[in-house]
mmCIF file of the N, C-alpha and C atoms, coordinates in Angstrom:
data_MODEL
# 
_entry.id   MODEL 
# 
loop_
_atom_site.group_PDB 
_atom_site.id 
_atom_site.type_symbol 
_atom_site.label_atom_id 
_atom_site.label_alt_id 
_atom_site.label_comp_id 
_atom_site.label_asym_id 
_atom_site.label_entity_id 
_atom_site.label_seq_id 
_atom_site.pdbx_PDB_ins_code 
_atom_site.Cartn_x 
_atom_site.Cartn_y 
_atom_site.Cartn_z 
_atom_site.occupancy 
_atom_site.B_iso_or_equiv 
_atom_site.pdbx_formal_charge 
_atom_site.auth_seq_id 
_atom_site.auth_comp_id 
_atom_site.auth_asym_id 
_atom_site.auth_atom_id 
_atom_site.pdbx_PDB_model_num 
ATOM 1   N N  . UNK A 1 1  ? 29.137  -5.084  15.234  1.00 0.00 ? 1  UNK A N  1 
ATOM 2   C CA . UNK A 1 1  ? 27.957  -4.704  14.498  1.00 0.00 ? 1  UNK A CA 1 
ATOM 3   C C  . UNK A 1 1  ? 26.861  -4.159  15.396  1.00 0.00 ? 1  UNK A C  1 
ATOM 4   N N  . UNK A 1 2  ? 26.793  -4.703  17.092  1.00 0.00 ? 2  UNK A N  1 
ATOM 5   C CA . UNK A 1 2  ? 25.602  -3.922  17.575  1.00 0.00 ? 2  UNK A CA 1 
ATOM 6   C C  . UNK A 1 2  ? 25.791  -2.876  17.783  1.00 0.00 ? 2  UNK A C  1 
ATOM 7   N N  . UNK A 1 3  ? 27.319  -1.952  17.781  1.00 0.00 ? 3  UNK A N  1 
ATOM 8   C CA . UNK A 1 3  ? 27.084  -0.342  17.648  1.00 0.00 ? 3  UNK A CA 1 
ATOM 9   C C  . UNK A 1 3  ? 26.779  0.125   16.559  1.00 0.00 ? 3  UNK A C  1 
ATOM 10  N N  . UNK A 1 4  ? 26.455  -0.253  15.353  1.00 0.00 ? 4  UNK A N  1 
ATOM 11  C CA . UNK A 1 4  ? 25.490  0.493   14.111  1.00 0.00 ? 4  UNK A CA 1 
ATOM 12  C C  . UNK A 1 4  ? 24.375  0.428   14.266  1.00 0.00 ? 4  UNK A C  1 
ATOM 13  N N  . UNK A 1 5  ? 24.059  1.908   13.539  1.00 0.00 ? 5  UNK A N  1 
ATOM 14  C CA . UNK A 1 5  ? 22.567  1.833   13.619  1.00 0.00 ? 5  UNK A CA 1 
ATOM 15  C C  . UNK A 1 5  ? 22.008  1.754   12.263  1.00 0.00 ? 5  UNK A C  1 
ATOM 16  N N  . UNK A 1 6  ? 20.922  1.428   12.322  1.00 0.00 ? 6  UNK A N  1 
ATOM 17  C CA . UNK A 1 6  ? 20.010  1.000   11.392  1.00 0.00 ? 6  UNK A CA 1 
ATOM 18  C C  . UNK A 1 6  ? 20.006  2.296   10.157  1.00 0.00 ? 6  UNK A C  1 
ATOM 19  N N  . UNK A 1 7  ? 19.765  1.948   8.975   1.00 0.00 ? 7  UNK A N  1 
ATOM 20  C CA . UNK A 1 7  ? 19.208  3.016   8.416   1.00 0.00 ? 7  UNK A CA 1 
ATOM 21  C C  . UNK A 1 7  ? 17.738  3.412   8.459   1.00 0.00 ? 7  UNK A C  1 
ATOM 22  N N  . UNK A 1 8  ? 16.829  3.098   8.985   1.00 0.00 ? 8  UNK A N  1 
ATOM 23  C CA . UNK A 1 8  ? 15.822  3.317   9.543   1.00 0.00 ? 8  UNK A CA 1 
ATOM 24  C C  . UNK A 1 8  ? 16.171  4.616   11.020  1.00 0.00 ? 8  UNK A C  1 
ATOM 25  N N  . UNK A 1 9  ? 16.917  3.843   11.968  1.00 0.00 ? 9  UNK A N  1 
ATOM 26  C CA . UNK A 1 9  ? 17.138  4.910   12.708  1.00 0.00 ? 9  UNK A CA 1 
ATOM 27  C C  . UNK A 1 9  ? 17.858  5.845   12.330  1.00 0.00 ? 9  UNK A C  1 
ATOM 28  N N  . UNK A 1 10 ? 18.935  5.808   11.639  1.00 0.00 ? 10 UNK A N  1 
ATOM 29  C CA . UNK A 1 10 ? 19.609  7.232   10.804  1.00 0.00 ? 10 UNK A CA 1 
ATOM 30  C C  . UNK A 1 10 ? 18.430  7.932   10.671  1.00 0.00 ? 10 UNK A C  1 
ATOM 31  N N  . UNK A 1 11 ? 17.654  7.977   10.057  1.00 0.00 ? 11 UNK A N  1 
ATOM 32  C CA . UNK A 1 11 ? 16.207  8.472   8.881   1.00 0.00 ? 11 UNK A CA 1 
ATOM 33  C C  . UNK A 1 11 ? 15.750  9.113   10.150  1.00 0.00 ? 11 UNK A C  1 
ATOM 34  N N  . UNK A 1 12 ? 15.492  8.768   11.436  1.00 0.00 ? 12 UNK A N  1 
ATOM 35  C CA . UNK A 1 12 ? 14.344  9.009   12.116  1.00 0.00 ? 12 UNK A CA 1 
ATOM 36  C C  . UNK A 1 12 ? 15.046  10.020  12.869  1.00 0.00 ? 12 UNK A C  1 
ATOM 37  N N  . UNK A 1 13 ? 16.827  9.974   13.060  1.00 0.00 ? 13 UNK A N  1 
ATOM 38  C CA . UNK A 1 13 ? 17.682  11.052  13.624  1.00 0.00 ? 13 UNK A CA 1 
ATOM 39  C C  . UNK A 1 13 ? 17.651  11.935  12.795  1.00 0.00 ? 13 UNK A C  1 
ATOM 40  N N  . UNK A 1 14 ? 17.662  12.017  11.262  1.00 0.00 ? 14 UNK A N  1 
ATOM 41  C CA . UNK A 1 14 ? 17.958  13.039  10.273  1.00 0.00 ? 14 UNK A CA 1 
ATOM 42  C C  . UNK A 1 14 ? 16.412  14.229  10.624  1.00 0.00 ? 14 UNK A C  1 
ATOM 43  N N  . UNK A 1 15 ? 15.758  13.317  10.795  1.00 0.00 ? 15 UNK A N  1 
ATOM 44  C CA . UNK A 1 15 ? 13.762  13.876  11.161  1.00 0.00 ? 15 UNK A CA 1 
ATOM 45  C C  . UNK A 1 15 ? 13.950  15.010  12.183  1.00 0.00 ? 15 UNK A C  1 
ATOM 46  N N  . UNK A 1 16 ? 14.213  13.737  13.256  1.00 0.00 ? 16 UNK A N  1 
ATOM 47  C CA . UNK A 1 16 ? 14.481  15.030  14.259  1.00 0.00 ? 16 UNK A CA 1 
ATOM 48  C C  . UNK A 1 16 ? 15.240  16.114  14.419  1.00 0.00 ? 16 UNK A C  1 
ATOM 49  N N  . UNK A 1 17 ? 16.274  16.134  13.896  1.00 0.00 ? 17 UNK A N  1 
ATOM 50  C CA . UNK A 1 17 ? 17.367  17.119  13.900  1.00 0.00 ? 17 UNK A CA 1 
ATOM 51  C C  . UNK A 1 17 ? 16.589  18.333  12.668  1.00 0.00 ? 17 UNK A C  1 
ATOM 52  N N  . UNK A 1 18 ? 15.536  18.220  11.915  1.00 0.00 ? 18 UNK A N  1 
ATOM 53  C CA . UNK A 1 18 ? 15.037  18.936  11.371  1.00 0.00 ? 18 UNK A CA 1 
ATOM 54  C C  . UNK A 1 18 ? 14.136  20.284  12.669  1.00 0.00 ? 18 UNK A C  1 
ATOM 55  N N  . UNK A 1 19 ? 13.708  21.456  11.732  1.00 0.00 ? 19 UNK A N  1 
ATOM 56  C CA . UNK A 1 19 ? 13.178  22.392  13.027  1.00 0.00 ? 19 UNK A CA 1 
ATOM 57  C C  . UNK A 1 19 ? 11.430  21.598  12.983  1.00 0.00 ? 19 UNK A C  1 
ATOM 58  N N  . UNK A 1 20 ? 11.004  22.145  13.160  1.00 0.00 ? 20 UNK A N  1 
ATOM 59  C CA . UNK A 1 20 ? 8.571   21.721  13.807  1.00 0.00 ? 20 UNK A CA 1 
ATOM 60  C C  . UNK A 1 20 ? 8.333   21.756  12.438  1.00 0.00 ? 20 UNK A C  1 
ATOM 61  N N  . UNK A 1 21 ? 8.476   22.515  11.833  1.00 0.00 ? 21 UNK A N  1 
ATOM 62  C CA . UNK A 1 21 ? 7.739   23.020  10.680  1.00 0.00 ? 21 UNK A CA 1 
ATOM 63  C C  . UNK A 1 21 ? 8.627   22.072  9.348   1.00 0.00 ? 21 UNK A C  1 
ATOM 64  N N  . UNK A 1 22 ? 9.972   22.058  9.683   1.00 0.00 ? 22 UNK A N  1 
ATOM 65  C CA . UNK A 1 22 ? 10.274  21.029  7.901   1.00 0.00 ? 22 UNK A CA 1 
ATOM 66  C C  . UNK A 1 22 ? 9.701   19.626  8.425   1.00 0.00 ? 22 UNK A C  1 
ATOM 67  N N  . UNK A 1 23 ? 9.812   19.375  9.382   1.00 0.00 ? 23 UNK A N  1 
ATOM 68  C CA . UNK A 1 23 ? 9.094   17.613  9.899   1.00 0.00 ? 23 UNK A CA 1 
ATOM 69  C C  . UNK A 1 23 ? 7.544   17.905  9.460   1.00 0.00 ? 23 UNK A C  1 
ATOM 70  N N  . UNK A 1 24 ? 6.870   19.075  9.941   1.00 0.00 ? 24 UNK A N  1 
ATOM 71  C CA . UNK A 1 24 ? 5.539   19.021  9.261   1.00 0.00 ? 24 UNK A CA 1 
ATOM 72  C C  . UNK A 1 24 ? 5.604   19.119  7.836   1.00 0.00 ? 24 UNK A C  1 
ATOM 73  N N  . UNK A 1 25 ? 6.504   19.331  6.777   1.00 0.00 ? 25 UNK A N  1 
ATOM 74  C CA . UNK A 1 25 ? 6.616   19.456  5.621   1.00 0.00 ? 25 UNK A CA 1 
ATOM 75  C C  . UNK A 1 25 ? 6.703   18.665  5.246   1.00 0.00 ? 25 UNK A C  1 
ATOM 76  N N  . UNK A 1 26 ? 7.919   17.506  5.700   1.00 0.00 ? 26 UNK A N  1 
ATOM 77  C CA . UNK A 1 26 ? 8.091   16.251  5.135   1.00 0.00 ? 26 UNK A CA 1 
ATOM 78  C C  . UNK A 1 26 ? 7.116   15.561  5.518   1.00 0.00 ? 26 UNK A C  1 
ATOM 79  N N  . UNK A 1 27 ? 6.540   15.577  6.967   1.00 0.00 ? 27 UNK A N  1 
ATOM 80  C CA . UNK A 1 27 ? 5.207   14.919  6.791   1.00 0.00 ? 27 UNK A CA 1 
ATOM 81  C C  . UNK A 1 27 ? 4.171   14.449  5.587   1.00 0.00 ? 27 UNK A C  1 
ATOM 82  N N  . UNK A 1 28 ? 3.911   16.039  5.734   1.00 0.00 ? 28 UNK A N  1 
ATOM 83  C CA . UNK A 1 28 ? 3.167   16.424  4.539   1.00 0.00 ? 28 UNK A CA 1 
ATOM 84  C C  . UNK A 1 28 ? 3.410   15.855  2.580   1.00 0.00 ? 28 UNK A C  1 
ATOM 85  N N  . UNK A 1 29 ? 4.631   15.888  2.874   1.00 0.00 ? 29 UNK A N  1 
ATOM 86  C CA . UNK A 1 29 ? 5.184   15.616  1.751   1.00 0.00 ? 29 UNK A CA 1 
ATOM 87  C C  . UNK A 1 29 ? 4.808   13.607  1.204   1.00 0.00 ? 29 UNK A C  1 
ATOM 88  N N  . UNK A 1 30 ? 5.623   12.940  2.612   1.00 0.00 ? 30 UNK A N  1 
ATOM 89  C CA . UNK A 1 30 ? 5.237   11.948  2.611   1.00 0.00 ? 30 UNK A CA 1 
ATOM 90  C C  . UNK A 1 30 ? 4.141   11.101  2.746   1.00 0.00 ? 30 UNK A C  1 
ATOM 91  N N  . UNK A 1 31 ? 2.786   11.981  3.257   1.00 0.00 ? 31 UNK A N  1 
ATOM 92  C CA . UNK A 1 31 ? 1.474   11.249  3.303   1.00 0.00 ? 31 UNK A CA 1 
ATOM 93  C C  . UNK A 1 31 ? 0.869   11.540  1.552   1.00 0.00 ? 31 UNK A C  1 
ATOM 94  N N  . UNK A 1 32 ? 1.376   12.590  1.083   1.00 0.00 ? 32 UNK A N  1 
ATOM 95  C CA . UNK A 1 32 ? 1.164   12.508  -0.219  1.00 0.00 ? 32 UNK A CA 1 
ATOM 96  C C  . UNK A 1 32 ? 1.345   11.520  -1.128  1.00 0.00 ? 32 UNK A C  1 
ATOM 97  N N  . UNK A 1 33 ? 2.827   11.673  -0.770  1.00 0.00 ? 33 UNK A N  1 
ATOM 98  C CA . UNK A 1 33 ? 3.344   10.203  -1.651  1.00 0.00 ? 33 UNK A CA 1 
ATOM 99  C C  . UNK A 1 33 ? 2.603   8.997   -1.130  1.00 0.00 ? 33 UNK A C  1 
ATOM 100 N N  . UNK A 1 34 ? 2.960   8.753   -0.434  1.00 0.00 ? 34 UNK A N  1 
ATOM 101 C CA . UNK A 1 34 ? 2.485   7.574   0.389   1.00 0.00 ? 34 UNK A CA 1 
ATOM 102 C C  . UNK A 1 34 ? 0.795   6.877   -0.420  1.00 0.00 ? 34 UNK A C  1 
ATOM 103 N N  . UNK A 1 35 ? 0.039   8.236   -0.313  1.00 0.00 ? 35 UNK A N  1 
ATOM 104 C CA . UNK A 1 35 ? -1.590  8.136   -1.308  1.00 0.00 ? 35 UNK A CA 1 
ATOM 105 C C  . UNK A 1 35 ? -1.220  8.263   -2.539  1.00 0.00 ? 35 UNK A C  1 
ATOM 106 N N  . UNK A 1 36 ? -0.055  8.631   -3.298  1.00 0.00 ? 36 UNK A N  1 
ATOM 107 C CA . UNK A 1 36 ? -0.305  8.439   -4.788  1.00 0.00 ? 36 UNK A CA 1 
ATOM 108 C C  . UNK A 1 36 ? 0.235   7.089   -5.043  1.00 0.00 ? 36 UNK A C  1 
ATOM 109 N N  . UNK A 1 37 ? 0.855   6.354   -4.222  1.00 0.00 ? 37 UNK A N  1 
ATOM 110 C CA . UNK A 1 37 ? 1.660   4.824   -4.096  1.00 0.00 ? 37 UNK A CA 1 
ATOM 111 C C  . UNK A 1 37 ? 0.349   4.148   -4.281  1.00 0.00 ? 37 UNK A C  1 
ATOM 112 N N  . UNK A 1 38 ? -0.021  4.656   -2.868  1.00 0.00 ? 38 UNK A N  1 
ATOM 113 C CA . UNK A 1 38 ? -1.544  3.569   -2.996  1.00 0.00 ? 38 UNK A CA 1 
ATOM 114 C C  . UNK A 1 38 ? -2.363  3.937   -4.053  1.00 0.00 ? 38 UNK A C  1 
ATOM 115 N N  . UNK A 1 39 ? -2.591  4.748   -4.352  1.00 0.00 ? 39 UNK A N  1 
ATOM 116 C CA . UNK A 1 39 ? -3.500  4.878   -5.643  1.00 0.00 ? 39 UNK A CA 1 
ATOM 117 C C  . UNK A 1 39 ? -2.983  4.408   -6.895  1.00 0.00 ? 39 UNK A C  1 
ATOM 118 N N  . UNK A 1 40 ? -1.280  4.332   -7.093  1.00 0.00 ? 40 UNK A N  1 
ATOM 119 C CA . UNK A 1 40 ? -1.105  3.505   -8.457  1.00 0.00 ? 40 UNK A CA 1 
ATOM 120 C C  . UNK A 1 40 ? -1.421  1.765   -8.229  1.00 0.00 ? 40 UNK A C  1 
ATOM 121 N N  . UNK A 1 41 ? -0.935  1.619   -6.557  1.00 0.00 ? 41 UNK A N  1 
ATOM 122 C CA . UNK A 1 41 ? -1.344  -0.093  -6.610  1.00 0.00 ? 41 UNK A CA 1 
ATOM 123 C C  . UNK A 1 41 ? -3.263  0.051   -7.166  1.00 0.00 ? 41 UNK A C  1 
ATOM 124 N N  . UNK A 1 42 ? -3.628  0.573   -6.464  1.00 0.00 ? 42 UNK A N  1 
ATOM 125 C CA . UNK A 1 42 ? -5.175  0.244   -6.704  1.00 0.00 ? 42 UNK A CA 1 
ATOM 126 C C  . UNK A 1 42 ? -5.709  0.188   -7.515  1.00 0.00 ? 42 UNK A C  1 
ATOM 127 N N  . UNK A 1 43 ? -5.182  1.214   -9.004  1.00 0.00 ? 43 UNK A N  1 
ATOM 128 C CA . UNK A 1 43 ? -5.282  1.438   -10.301 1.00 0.00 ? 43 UNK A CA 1 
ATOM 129 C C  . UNK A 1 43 ? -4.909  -0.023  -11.164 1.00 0.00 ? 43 UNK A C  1 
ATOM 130 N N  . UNK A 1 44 ? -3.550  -0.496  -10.484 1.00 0.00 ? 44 UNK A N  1 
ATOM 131 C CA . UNK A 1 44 ? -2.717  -1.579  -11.129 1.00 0.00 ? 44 UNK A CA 1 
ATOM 132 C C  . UNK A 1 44 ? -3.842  -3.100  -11.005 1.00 0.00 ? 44 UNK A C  1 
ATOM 133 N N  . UNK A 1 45 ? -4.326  -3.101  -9.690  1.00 0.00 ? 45 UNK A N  1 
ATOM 134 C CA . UNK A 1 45 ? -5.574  -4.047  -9.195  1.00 0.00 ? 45 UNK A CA 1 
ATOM 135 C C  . UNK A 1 45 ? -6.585  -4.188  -10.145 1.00 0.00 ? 45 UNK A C  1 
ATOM 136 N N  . UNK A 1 46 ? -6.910  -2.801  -10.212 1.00 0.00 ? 46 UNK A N  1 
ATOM 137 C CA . UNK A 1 46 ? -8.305  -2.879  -10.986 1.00 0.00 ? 46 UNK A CA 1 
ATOM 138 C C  . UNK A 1 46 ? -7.846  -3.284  -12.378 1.00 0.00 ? 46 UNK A C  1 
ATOM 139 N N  . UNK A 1 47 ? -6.889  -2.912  -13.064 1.00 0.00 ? 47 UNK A N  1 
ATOM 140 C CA . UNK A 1 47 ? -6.673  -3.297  -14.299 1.00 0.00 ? 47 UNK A CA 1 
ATOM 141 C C  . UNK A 1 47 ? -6.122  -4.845  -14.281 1.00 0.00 ? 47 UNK A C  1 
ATOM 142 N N  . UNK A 1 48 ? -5.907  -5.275  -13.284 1.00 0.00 ? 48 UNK A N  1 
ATOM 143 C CA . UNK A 1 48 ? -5.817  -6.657  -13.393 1.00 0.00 ? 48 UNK A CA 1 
ATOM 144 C C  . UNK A 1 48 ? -6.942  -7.703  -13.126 1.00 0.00 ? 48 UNK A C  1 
ATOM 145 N N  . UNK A 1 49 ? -7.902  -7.086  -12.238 1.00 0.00 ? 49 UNK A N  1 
ATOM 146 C CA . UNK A 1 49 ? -9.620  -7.460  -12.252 1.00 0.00 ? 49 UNK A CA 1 
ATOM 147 C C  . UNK A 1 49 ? -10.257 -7.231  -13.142 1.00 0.00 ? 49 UNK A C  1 
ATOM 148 N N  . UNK A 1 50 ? -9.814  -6.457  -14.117 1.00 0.00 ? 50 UNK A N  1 
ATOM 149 C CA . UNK A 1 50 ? -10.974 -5.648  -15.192 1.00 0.00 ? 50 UNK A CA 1 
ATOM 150 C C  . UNK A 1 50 ? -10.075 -7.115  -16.348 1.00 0.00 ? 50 UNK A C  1 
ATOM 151 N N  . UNK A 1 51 ? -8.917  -7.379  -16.358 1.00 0.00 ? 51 UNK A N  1 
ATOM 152 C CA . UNK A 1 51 ? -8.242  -8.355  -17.490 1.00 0.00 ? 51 UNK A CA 1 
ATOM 153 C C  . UNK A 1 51 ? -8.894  -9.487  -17.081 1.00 0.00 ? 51 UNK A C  1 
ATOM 154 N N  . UNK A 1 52 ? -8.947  -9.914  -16.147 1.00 0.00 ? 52 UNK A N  1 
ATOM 155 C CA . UNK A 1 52 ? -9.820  -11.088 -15.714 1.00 0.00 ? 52 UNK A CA 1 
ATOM 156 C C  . UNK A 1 52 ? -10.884 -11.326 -16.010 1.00 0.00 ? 52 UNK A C  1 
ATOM 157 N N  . UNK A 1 53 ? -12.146 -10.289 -15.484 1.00 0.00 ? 53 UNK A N  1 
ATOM 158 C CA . UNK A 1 53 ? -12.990 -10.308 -15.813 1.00 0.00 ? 53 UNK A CA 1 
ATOM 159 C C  . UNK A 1 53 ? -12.942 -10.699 -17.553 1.00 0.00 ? 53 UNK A C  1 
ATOM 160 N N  . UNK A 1 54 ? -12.209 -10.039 -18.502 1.00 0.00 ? 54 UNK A N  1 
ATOM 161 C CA . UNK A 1 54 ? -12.301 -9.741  -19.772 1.00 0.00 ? 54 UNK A CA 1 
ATOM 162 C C  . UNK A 1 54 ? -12.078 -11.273 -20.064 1.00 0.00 ? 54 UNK A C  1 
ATOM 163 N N  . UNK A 1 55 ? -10.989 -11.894 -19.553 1.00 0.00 ? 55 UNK A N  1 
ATOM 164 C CA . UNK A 1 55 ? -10.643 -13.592 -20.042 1.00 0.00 ? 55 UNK A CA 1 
ATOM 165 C C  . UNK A 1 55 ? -12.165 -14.281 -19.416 1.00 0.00 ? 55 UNK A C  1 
ATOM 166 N N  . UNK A 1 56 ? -12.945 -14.111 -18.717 1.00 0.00 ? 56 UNK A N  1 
ATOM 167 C CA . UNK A 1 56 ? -13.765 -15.040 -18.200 1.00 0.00 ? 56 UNK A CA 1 
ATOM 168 C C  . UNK A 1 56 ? -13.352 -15.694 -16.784 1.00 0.00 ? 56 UNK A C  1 
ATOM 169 N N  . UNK A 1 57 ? -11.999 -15.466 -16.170 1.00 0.00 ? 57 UNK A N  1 
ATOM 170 C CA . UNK A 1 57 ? -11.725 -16.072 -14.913 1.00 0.00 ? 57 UNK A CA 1 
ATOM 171 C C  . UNK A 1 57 ? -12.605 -15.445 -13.583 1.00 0.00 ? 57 UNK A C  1 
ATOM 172 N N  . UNK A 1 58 ? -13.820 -14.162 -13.843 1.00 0.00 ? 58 UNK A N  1 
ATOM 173 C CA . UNK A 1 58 ? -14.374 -13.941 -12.597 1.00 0.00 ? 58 UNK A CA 1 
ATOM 174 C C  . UNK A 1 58 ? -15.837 -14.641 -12.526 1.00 0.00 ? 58 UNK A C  1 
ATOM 175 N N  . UNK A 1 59 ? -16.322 -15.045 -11.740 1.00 0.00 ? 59 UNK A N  1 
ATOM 176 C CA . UNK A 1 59 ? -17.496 -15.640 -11.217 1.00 0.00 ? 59 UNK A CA 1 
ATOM 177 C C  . UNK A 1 59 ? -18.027 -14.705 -10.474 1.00 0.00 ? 59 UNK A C  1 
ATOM 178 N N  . UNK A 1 60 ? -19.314 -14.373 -10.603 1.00 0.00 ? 60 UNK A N  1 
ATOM 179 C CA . UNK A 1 60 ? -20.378 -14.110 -9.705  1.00 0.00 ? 60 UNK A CA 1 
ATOM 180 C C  . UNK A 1 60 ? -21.299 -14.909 -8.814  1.00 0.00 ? 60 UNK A C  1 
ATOM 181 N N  . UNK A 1 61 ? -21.412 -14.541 -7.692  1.00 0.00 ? 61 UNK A N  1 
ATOM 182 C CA . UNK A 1 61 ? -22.723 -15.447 -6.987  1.00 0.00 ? 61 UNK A CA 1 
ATOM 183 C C  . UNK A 1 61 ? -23.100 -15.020 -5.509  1.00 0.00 ? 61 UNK A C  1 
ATOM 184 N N  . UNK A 1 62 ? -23.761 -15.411 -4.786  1.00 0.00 ? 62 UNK A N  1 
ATOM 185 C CA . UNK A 1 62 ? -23.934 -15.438 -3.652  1.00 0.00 ? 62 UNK A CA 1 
ATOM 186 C C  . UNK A 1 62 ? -23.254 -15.323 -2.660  1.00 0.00 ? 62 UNK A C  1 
ATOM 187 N N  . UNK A 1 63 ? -23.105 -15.272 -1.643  1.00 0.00 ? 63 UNK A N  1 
ATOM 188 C CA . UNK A 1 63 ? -21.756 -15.636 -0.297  1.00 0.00 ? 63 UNK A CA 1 
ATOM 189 C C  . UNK A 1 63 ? -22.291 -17.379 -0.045  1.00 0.00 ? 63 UNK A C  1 
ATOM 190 N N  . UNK A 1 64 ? -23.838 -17.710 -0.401  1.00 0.00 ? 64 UNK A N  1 
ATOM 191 C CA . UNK A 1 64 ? -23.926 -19.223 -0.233  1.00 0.00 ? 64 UNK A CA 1 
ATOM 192 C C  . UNK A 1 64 ? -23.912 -19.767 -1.310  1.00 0.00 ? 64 UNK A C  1 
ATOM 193 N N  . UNK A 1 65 ? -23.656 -19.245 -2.727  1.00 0.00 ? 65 UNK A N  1 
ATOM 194 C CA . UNK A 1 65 ? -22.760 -20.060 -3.822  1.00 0.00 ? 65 UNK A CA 1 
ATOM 195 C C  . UNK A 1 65 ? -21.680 -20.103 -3.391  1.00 0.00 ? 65 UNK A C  1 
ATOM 196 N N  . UNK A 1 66 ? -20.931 -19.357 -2.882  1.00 0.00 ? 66 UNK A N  1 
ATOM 197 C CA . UNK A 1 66 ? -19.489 -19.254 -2.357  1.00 0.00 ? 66 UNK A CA 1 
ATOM 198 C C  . UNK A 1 66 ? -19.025 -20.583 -1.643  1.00 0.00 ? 66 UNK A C  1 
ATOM 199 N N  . UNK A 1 67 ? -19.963 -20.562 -0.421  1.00 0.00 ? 67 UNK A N  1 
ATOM 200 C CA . UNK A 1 67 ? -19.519 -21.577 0.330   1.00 0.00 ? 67 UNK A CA 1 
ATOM 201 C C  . UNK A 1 67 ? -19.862 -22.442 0.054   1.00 0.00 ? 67 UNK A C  1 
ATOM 202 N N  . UNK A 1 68 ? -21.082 -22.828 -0.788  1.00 0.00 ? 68 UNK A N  1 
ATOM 203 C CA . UNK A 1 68 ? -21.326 -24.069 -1.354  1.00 0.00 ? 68 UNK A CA 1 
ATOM 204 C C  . UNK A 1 68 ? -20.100 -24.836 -2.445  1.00 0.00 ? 68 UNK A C  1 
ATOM 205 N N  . UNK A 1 69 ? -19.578 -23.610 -3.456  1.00 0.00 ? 69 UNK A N  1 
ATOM 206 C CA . UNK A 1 69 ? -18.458 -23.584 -3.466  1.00 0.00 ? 69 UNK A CA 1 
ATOM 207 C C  . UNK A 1 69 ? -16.940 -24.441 -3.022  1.00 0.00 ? 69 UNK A C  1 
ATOM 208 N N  . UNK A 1 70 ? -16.843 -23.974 -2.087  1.00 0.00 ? 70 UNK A N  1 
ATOM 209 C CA . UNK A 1 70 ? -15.710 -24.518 -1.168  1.00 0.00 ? 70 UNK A CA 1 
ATOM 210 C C  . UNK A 1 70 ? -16.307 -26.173 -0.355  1.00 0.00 ? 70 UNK A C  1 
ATOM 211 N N  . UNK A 1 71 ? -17.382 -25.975 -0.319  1.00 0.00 ? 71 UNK A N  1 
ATOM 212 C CA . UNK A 1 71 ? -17.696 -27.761 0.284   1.00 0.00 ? 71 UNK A CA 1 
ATOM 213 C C  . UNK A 1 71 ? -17.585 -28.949 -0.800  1.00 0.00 ? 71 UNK A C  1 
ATOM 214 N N  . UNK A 1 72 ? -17.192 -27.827 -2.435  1.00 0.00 ? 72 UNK A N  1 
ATOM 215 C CA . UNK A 1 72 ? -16.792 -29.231 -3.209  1.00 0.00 ? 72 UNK A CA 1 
ATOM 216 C C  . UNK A 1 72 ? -15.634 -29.336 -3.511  1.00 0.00 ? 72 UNK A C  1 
# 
C-alpha cells in the first residue's frame, strides 16, 4: 500500500500535467466555486439564526452580561 498514491496527489499530478493557462482556469474556476460554497453555508447560518431568533432562543446583552453570564 505505500506505493499508492493518494487521490489527492493524483489531483495535484492531473494539475500539473495541465499547460499555465488551463491551471489558471481551473484556478479560476475553483475559487469561484469554492465562494459560492461559502456563500450557501453562510446563507444556511443566517437562516438558522434568523429561526432562532424567531423561537426566542437568542439573547441580547453586553460582553459583561455575557460573562456575568457564565459565572452562574
Amino acid at each position: 500500500m505505500a506505493n499508492q498514491t493518494s487521490a489527492f496527489q493524483q489531483a495535484i499530478d492531473a494539475v500539473e500535467a495541465l499547460s499555465l493557462a488551463d491551471q489558471e482556469m481551473l484556478l479560476d474556476i475553483l475559487q469561484k466555486r469554492l465562494a459560492y460554497h461559502r456563500q450557501k453555508v453562510l446563507l444556511q447560518e443566517i437562516a438558522e439564526v434568523r429561526q432562532e431568533y424567531v423561537q426566542g432562543n437568542v439573547q441580547f446583552g453586553t460582553v459583561a452580561d455575557f460573562l456575568a453570564e457564565l459565572d452562574d
